[in-house]
N, C-alpha and C positions, 0 to 999 in steps of 0.2 A: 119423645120416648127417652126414657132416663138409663134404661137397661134392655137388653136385647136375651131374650130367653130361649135356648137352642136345647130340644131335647134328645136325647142321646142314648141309642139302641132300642132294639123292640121290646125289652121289658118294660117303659115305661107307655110307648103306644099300646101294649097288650092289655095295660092298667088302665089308662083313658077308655080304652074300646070296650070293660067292662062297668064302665059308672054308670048307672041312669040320668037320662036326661038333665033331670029338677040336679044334680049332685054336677054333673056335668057344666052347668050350669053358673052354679055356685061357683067352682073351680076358676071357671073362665073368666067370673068377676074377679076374681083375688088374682089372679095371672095379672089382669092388667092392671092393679092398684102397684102390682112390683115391679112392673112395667114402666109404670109415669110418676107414682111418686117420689117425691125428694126422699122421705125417710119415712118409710115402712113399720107401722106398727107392728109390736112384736106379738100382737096377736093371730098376726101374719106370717110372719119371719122369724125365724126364731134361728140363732148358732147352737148347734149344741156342742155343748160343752163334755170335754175331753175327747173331740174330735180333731183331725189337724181340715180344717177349713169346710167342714158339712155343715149345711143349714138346712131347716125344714120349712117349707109353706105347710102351711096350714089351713083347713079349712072345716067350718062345721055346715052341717046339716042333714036336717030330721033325723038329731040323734048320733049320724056318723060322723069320725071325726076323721076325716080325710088327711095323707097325711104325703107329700113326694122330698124325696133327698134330694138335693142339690147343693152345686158350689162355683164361685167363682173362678172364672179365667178372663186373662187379658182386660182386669180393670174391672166394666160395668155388664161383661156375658155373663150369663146364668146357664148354668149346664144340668137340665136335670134329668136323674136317673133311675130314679127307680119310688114309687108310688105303693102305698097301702092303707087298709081301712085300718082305725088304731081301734082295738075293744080294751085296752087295759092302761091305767094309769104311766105304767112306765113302759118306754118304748120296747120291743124287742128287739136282745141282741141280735136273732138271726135275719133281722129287718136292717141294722145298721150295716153287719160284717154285710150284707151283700150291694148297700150303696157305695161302703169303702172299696168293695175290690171293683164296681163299676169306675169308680173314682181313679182309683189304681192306671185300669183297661185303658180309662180316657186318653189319660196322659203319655203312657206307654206308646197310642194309637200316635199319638200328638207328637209325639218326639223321633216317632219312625218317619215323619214325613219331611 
């Protein structure tokens, strides 16, 4: 395993516990391609840009374009946070502000300890 993927608060288990199966599925294949590979196609993984360190998995099927925030901690952890179905070309803002202030939460959480 190349990376260890830890996900973090219930809004993203509330997001899984909505997907169907077949999408479920799908999901779980690309988890572990970020999982074990060397270097992750970006049709996978993607940074987005003009974030301070948020990246997207990505995933299609029948049509959905699956889509979870996440960001690194301590090197090769993946911390992801918050999950959504994408219907429109460009992401939504009120989809990122709420990865970033998960992102925020993490770390605040992280440094109280």
């Amino acid at each position: 395993m190349k990376r260890q993927l830890v996900f973090y608060g219930q809004r993203i288990w509330s997001f899984l516990d909505r997907l169907d199966d077949d999408t479920r599925d799908k999901l779980e294949w690309t988890l572990e391609l970020i999982r074990t590979l060397d270097r992750i196609p970006i049709k996978y993984f993607k940074h987005l840009e003009g974030t301070d360190g948020l990246f997207e998995i990505r995933t299609e099927w029948m049509n959905q374009a699956v889509r979870i925030f996440c960001f690194f901690d301590e090197g090769t952890m993946i911390i992801l946070v918050h999950g959504f179905i994408k219907k429109k070309q460009k992401t939504p803002e009120k989809e990122l502000k709420i990865a970033q202030s998960l992102m925020r939460l993490y770390y605040e959480e992280k440094n109280k300890k």
